[in-house]
Structures are given as C-alpha cells and as structure tokens.
N, C-alpha and C positions, 0 to 999 in steps of 0.2 A: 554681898559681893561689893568690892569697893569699886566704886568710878574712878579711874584715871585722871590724873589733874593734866594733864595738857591730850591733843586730840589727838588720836593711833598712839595712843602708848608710848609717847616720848617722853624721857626720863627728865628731868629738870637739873641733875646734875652736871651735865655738861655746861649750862649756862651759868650755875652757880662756880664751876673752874674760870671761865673766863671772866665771873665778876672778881674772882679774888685776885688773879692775874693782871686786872683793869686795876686793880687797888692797891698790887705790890707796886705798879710801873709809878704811879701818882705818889704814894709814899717814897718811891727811889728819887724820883723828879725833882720834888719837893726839898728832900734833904739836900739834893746837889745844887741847885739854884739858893737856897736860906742859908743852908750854913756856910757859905764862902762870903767870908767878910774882910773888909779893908784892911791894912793890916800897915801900922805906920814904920815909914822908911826914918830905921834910927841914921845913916849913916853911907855915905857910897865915897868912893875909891877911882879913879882915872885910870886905867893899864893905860893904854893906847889910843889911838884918833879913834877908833869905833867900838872900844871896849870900855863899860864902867863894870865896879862892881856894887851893890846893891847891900847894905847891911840892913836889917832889920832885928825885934826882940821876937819870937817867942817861944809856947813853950811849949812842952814835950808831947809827942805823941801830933804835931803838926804837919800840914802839908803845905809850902808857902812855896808861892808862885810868881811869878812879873806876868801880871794880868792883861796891862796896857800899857804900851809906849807908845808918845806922842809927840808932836810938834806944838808948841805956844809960842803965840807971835810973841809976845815979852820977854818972856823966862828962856825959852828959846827949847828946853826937852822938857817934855810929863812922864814921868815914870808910875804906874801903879801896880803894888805889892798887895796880892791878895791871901789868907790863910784858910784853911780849912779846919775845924778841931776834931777830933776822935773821939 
C-alpha cells in the first residue's frame, strides 16, 4: 500500500497549478518591463501651442509609444519614445 505524500490525502496538484501560474505571471512581467526599449526620436513637427508631432524609425511588427513628457529647465521639453518588438 502506498503512503500518501502529503497528510489526509491531499493531492499535490493543486499547488503544482499555482506554481505554474506563479511562473506564467513572472514570465508575462518580465517580458513587458525588458522588452520596452528606448526608441530614438528621428524627427517632430509643431501643429499648434500644445500639439507636436513626434517622428521616429522603426520597424515592422512594432508597438511605439511617448513613454515620458517632461520639463528641462534648459532645453525647456523631454520627450521619450519608447518601442516594444514582436
């Protein structure tokens, strides 16, 4: 007769679901914080008092974003263009 590995006969699969679940969210995590990277501003455009537009390079299968807008006491705005790749 075999002995039960944990005590009253609880199964060990449920804790091995929420190891793997604990392991998809940290592989999900990981990819969304690592793979967004800076992504350089080729180029911006004026419309209006409160509107620029933002040109950047790249390339296919991208997601690019205006990460951060800033204030710099010199320069006077900080723009940053972030990409994501596929």
């Amino acid at each position: 007769m075999k002995r039960p590995l944990l005590p009253l006969g609880r199964s060990i699969r449920p804790r091995r679901r929420w190891l793997v679940l604990a392991a998809a969210v940290v592989i999900v995590v990981a990819y969304v914080r690592l793979g967004d990277v800076a992504d350089p501003v080729w180029g911006y455009r004026v419309i209006d008092d409160r509107t620029i537009e933002v040109q950047t390079i790249t390339g296919p299968y991208t997601w690019t974003r205006v990460a951060t807008v800033g204030r710099v006491q010199r320069a006077g705005s900080m723009i940053v263009v972030s990409a994501r790749f596929a």
